[in-house]
PyMOL Python script that loads the backbone (N, CA, C, O; Angstrom):
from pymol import cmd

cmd.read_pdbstr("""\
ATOM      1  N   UNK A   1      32.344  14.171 -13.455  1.00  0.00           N
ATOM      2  CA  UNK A   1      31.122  13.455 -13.715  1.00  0.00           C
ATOM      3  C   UNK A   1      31.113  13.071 -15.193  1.00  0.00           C
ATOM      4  O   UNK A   1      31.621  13.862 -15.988  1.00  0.00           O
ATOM      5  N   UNK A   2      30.567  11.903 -15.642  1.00  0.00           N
ATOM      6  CA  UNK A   2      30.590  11.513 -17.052  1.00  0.00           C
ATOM      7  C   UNK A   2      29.957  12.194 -17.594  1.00  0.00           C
ATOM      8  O   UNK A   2      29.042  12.722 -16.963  1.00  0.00           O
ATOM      9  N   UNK A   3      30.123  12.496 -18.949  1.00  0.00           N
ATOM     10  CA  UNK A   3      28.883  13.045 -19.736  1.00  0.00           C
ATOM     11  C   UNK A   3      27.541  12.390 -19.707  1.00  0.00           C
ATOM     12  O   UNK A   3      26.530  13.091 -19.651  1.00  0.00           O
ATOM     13  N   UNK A   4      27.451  10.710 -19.753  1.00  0.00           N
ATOM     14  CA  UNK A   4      26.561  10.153 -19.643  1.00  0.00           C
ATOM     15  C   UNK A   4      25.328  10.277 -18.602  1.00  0.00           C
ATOM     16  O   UNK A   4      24.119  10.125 -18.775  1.00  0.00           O
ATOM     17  N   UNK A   5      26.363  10.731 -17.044  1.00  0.00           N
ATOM     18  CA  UNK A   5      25.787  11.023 -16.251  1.00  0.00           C
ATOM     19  C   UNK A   5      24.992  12.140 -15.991  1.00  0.00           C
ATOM     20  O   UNK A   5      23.905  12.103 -15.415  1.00  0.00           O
ATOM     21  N   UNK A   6      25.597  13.214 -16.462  1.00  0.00           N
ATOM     22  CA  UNK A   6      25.582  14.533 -16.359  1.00  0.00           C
ATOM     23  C   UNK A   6      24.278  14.483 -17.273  1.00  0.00           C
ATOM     24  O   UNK A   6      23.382  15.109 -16.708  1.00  0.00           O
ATOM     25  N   UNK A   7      23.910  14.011 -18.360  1.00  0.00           N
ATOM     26  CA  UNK A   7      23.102  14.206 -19.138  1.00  0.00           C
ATOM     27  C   UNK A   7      21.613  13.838 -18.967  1.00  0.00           C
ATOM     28  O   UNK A   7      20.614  14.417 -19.394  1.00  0.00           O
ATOM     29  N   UNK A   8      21.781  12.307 -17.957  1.00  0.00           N
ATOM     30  CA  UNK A   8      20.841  11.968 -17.349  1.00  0.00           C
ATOM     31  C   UNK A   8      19.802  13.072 -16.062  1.00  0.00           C
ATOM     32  O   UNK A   8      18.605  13.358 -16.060  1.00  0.00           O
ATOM     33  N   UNK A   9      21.183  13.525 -14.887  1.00  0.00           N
ATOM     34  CA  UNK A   9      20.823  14.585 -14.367  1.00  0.00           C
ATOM     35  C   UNK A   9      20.267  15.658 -14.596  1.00  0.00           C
ATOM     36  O   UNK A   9      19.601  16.209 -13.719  1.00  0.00           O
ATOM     37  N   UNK A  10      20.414  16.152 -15.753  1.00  0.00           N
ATOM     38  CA  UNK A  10      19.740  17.162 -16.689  1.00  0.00           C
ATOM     39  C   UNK A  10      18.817  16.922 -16.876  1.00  0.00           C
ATOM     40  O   UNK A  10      17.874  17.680 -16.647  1.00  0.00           O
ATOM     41  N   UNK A  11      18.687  15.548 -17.462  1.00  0.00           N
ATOM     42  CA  UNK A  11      17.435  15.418 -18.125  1.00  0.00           C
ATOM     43  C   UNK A  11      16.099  15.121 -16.912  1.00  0.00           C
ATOM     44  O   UNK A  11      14.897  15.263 -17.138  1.00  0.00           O
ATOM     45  N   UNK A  12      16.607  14.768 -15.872  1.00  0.00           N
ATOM     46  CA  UNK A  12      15.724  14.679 -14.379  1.00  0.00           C
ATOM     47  C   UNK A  12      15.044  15.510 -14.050  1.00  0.00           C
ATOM     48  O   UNK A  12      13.823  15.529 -13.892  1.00  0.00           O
ATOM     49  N   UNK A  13      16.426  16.887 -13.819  1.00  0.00           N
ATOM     50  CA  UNK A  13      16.129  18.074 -13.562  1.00  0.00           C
ATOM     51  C   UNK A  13      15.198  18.647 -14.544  1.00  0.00           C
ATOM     52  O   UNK A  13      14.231  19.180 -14.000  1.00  0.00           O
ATOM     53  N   UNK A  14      15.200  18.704 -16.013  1.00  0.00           N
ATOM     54  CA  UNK A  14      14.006  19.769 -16.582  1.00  0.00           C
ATOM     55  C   UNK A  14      12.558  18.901 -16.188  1.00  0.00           C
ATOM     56  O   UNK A  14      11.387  19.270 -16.100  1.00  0.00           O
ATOM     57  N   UNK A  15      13.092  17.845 -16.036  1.00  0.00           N
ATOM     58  CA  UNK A  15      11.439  17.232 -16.576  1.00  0.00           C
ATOM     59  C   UNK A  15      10.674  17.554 -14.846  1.00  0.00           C
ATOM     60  O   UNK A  15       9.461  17.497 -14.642  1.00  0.00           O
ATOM     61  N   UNK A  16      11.429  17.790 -14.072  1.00  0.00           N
ATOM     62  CA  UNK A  16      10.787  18.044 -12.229  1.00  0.00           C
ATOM     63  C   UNK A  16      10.590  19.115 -12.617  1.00  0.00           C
ATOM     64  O   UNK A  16       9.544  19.637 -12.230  1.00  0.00           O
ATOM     65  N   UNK A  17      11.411  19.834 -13.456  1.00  0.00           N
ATOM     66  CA  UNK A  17      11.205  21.698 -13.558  1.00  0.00           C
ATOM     67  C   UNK A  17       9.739  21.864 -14.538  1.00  0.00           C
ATOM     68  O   UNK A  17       8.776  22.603 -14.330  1.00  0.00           O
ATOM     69  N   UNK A  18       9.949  20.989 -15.550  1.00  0.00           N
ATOM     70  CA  UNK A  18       8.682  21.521 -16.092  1.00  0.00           C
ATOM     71  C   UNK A  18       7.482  21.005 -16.095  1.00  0.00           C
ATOM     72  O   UNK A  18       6.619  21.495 -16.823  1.00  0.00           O
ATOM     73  N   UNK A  19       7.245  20.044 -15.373  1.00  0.00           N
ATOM     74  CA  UNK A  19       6.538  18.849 -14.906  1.00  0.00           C
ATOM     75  C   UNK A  19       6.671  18.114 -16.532  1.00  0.00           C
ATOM     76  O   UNK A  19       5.759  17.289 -16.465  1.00  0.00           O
ATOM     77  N   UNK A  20       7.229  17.969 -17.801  1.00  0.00           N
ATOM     78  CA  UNK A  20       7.040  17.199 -18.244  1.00  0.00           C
ATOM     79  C   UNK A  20       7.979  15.592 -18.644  1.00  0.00           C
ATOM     80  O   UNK A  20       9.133  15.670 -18.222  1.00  0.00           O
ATOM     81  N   UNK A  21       7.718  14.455 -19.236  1.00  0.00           N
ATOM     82  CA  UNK A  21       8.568  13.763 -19.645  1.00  0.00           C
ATOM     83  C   UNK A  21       9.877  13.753 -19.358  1.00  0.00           C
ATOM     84  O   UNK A  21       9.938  14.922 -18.977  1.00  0.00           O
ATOM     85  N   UNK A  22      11.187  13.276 -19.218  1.00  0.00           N
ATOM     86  CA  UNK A  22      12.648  13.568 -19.723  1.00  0.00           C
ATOM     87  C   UNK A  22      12.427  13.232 -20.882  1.00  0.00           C
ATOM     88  O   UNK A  22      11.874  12.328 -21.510  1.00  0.00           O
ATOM     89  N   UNK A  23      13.335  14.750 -21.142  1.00  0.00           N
ATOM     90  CA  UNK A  23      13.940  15.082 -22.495  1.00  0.00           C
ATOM     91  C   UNK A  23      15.059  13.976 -22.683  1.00  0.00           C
ATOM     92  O   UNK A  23      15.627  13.211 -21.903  1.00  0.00           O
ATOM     93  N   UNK A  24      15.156  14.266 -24.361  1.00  0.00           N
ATOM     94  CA  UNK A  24      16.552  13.548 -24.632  1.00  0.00           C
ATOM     95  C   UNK A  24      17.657  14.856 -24.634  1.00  0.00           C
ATOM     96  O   UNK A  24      17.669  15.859 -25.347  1.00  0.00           O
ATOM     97  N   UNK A  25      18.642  14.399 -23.464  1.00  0.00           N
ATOM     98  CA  UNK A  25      19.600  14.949 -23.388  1.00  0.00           C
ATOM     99  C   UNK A  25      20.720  14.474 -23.899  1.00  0.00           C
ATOM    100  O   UNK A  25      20.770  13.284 -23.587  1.00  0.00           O
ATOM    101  N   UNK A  26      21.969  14.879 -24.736  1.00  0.00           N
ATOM    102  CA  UNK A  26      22.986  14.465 -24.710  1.00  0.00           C
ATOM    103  C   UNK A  26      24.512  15.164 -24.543  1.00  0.00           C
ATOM    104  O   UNK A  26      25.066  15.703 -25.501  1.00  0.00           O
ATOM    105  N   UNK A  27      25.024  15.097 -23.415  1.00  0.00           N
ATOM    106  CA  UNK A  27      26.287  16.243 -23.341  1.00  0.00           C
ATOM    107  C   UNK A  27      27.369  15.513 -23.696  1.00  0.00           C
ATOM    108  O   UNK A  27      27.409  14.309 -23.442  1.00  0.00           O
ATOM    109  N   UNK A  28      28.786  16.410 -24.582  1.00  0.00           N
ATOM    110  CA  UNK A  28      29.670  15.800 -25.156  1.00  0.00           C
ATOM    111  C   UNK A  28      31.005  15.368 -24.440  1.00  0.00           C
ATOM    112  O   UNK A  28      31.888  14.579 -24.774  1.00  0.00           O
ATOM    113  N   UNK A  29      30.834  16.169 -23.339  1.00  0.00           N
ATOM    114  CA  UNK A  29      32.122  15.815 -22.646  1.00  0.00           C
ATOM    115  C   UNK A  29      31.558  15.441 -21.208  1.00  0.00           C
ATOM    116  O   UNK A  29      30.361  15.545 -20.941  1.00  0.00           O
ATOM    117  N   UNK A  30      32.563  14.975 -20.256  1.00  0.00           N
ATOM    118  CA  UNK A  30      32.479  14.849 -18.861  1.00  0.00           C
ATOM    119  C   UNK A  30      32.588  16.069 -18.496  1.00  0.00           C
ATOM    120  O   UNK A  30      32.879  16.974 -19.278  1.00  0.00           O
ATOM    121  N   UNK A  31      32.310  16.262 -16.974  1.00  0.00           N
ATOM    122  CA  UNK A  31      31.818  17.677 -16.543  1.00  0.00           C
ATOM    123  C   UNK A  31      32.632  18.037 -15.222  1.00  0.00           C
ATOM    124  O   UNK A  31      32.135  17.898 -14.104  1.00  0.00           O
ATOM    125  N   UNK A  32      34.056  18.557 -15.460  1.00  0.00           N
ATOM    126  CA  UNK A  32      35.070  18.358 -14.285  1.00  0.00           C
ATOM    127  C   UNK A  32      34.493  19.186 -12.830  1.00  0.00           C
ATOM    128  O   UNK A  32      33.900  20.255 -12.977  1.00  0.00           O
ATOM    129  N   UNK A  33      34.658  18.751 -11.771  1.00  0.00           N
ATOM    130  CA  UNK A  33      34.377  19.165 -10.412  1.00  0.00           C
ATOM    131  C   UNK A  33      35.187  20.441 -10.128  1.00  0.00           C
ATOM    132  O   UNK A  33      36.209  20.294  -9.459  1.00  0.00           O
ATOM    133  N   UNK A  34      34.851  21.708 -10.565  1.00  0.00           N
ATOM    134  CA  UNK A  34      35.299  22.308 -10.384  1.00  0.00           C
ATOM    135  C   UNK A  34      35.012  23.675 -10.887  1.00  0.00           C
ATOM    136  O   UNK A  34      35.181  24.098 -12.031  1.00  0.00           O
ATOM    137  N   UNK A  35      34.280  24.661  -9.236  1.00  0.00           N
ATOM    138  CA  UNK A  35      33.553  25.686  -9.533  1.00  0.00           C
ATOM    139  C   UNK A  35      33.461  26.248 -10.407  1.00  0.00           C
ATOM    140  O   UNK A  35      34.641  26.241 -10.758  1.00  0.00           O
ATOM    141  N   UNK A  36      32.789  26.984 -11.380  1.00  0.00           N
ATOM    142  CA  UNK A  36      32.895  27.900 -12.799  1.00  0.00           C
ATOM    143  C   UNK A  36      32.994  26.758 -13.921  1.00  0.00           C
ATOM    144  O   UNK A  36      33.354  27.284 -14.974  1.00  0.00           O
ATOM    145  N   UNK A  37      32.779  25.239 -14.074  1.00  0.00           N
ATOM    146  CA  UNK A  37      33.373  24.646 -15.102  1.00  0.00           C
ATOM    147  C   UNK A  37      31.929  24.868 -16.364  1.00  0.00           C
ATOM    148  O   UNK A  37      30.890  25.172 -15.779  1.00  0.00           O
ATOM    149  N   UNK A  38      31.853  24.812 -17.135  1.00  0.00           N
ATOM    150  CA  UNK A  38      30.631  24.939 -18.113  1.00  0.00           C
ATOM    151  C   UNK A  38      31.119  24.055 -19.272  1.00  0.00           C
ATOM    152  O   UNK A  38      32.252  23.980 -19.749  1.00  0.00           O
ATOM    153  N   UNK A  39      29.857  23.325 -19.654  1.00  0.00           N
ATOM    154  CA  UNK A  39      29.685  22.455 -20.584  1.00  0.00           C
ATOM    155  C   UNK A  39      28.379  22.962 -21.715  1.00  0.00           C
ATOM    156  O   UNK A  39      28.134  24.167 -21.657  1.00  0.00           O
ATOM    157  N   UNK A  40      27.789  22.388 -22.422  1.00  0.00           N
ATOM    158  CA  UNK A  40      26.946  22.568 -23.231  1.00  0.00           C
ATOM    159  C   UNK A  40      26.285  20.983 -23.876  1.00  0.00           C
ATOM    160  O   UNK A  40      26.695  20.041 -24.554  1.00  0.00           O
ATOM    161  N   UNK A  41      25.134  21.368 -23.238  1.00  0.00           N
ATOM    162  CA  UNK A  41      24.698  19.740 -23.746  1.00  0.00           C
ATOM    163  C   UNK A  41      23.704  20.242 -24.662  1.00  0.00           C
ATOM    164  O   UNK A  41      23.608  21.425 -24.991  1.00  0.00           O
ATOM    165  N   UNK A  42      22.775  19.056 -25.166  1.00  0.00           N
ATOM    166  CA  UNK A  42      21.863  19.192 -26.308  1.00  0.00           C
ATOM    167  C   UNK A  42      20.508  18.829 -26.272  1.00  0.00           C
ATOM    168  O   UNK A  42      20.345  17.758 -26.858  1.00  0.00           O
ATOM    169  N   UNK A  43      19.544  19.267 -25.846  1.00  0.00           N
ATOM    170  CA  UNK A  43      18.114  18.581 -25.890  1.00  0.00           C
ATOM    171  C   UNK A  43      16.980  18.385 -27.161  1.00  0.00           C
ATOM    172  O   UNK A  43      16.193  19.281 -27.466  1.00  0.00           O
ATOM    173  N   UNK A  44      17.021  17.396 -27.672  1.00  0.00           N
ATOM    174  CA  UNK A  44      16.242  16.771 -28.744  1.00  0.00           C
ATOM    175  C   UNK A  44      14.782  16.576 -28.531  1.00  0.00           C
ATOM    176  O   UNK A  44      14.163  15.730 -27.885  1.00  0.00           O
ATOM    177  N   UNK A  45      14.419  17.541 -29.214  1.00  0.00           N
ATOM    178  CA  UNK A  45      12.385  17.335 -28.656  1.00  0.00           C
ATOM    179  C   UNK A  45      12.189  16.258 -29.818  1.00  0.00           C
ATOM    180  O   UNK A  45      12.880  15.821 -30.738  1.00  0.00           O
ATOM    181  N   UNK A  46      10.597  15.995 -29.203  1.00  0.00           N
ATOM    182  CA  UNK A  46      10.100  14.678 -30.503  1.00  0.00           C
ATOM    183  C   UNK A  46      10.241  14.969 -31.787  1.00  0.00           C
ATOM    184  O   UNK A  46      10.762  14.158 -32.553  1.00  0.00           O
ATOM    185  N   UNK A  47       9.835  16.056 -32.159  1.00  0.00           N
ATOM    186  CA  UNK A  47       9.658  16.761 -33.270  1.00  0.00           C
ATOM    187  C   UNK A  47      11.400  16.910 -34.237  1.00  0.00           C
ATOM    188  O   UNK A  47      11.605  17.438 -35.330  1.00  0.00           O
ATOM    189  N   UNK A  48      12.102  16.421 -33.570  1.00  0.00           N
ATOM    190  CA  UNK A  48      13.811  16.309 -33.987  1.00  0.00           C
ATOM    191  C   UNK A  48      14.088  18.155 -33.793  1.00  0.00           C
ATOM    192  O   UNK A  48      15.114  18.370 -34.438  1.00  0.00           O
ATOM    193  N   UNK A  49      13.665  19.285 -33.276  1.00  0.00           N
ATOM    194  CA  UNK A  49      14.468  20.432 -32.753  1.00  0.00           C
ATOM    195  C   UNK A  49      14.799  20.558 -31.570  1.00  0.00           C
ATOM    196  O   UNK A  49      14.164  20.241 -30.564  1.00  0.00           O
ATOM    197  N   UNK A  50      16.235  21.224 -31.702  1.00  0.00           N
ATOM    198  CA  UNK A  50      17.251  21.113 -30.373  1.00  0.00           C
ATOM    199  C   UNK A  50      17.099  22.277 -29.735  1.00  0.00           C
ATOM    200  O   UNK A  50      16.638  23.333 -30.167  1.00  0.00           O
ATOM    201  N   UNK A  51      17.462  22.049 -28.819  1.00  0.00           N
ATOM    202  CA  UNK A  51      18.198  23.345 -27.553  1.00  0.00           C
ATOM    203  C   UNK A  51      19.249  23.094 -26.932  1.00  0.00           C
ATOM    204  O   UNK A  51      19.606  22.062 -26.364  1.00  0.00           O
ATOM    205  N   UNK A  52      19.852  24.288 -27.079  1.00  0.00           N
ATOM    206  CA  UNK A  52      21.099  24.305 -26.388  1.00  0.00           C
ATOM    207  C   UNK A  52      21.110  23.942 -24.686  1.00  0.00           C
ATOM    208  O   UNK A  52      19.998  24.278 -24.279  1.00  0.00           O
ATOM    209  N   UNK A  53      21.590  23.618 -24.015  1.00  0.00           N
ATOM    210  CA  UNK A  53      21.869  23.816 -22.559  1.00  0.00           C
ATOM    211  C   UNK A  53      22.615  23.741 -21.954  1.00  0.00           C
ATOM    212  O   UNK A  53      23.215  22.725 -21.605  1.00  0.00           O
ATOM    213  N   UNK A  54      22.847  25.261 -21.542  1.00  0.00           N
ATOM    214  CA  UNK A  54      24.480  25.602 -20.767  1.00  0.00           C
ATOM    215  C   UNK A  54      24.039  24.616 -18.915  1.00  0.00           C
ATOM    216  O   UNK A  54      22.964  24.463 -18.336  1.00  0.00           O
ATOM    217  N   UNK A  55      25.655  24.116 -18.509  1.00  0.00           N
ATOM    218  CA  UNK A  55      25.428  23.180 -17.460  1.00  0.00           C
ATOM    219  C   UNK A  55      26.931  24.172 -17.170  1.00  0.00           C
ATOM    220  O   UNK A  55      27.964  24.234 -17.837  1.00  0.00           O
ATOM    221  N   UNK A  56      26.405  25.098 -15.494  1.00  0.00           N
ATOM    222  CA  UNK A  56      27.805  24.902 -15.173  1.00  0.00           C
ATOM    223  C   UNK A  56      27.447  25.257 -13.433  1.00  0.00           C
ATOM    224  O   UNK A  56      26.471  25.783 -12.898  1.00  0.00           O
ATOM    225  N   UNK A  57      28.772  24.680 -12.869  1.00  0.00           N
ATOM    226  CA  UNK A  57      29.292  23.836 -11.719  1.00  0.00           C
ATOM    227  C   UNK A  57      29.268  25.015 -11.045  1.00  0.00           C
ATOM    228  O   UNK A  57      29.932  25.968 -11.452  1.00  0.00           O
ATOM    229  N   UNK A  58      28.461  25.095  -9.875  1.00  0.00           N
ATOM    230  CA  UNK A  58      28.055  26.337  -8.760  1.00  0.00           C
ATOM    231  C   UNK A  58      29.128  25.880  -7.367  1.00  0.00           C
ATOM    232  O   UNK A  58      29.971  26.571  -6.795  1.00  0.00           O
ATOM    233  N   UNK A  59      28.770  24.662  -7.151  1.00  0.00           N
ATOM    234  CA  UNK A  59      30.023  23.840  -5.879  1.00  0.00           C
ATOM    235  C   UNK A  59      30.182  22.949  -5.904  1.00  0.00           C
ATOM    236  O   UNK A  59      29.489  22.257  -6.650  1.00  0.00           O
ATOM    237  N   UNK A  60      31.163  22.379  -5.136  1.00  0.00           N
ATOM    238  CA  UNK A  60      31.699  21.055  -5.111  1.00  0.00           C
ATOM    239  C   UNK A  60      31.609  20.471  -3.499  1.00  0.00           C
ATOM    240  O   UNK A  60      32.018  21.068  -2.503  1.00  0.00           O
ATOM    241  N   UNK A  61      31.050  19.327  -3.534  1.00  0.00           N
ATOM    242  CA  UNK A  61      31.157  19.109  -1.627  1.00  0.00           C
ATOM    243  C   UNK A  61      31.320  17.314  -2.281  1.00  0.00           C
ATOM    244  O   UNK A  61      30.572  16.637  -2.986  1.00  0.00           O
ATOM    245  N   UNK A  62      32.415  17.085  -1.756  1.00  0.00           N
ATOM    246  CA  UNK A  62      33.062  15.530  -1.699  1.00  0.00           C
ATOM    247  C   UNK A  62      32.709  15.361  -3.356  1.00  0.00           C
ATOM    248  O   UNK A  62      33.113  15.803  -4.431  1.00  0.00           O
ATOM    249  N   UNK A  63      31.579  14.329  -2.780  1.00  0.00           N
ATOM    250  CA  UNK A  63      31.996  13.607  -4.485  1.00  0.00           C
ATOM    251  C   UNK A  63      30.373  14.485  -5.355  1.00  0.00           C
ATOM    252  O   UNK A  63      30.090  14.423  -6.551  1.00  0.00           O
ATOM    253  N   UNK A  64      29.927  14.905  -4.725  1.00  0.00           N
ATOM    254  CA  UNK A  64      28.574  15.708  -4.860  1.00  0.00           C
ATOM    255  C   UNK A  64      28.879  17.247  -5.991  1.00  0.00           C
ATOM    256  O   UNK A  64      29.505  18.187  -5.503  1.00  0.00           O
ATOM    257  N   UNK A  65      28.573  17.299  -6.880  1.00  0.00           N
ATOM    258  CA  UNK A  65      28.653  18.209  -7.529  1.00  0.00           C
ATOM    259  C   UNK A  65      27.408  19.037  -7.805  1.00  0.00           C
ATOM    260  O   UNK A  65      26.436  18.444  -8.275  1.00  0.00           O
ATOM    261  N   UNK A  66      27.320  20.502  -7.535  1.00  0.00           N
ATOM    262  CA  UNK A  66      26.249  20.742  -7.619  1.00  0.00           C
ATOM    263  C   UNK A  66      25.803  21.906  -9.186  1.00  0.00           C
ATOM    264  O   UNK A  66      26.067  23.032  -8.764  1.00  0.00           O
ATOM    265  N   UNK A  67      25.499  21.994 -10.058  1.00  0.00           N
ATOM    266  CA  UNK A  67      25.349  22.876 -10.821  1.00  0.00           C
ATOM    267  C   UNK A  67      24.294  23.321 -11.259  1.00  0.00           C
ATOM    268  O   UNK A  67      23.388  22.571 -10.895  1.00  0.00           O
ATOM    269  N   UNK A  68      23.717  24.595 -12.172  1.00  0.00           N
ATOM    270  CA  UNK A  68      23.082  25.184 -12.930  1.00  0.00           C
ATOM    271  C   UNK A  68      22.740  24.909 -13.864  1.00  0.00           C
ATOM    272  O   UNK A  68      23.633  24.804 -14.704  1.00  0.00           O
ATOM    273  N   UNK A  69      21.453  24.649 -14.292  1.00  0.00           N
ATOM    274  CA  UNK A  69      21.347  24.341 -15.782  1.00  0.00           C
ATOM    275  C   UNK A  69      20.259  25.385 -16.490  1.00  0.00           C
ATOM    276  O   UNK A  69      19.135  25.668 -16.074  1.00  0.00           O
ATOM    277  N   UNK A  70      21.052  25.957 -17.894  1.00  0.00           N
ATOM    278  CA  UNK A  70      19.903  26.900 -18.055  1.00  0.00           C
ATOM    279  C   UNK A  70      19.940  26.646 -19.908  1.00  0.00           C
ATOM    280  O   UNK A  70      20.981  26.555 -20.557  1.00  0.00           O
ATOM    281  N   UNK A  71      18.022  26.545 -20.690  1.00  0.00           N
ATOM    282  CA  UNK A  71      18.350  26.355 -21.801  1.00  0.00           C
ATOM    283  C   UNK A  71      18.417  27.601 -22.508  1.00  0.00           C
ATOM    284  O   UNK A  71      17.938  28.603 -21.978  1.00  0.00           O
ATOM    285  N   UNK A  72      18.948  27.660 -23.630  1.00  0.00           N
ATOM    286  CA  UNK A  72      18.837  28.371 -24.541  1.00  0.00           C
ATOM    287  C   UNK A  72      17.218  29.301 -24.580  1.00  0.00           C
ATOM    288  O   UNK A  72      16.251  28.802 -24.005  1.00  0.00           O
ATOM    289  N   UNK A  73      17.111  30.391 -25.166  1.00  0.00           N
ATOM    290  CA  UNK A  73      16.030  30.928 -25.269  1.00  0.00           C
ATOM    291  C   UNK A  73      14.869  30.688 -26.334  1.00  0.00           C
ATOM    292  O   UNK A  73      13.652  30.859 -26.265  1.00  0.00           O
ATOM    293  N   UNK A  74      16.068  30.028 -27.780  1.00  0.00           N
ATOM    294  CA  UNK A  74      14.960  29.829 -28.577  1.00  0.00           C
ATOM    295  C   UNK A  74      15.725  28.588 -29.389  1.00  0.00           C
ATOM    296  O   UNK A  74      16.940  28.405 -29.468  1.00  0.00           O
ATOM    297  N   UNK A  75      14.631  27.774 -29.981  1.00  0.00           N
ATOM    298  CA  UNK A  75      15.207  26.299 -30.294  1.00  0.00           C
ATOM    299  C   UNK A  75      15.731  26.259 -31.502  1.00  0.00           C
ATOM    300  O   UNK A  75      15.268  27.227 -32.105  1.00  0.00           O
ATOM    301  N   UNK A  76      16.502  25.616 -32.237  1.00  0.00           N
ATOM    302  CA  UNK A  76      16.686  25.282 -33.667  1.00  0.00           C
ATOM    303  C   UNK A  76      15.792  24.350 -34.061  1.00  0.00           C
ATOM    304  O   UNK A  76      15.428  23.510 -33.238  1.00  0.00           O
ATOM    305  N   UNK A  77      15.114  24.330 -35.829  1.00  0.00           N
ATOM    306  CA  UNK A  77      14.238  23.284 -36.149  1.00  0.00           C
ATOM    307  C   UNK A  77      14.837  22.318 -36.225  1.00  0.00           C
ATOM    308  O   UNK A  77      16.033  22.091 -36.043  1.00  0.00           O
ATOM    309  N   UNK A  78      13.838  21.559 -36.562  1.00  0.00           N
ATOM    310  CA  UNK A  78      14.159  20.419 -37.039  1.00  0.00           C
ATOM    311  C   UNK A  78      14.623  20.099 -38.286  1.00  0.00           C
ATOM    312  O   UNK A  78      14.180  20.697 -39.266  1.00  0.00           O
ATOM    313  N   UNK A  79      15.541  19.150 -38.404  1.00  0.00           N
ATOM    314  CA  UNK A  79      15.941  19.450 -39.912  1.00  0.00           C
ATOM    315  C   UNK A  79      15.057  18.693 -40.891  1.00  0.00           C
ATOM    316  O   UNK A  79      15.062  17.492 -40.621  1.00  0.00           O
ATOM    317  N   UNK A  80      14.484  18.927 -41.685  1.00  0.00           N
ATOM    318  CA  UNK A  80      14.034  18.288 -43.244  1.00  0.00           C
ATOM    319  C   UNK A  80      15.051  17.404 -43.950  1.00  0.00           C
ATOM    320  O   UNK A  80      14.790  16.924 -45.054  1.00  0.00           O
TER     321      UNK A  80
END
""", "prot")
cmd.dss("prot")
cmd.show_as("cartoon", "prot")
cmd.util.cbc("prot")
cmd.orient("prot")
């Protein structure tokens, strides 16, 4: 899956999860089909502080990839 893609999906997924907005997500690599794979993307609140978010690959069925996404516990500021 592209990163581009992958990032979008993410960003779908928190905003159904937390009822709010999509976030800005951005992940750096593509996200290979293949159980156990883990990536790390980046979520940018308005305020310019990030969170980490681990993305990794639970199954694979055809072209359907299904994974986990979980953020970080606590955010970095924003920078000055």
């Amino acid at each position: 899956m592209s990163a581009d893609k992958l990032a979008t999906i993410v960003a779908e997924k928190l905003a159904a999860t937390t009822g709010k907005p999509k976030p800005d997500i951005t992940c750096p690599e593509n996200l290979a089909a293949k159980v156990g794979t883990t990536t790390r993307c980046k979520l940018t609140a308005k305020d310019g502080s990030t969170l980490g978010v681990t993305v990794k690959v639970t199954s694979v069925e055809g072209d359907q990839i299904n994974f986990d996404i979980k953020a970080d516990e606590t955010a970095s500021s924003a920078a000055n």
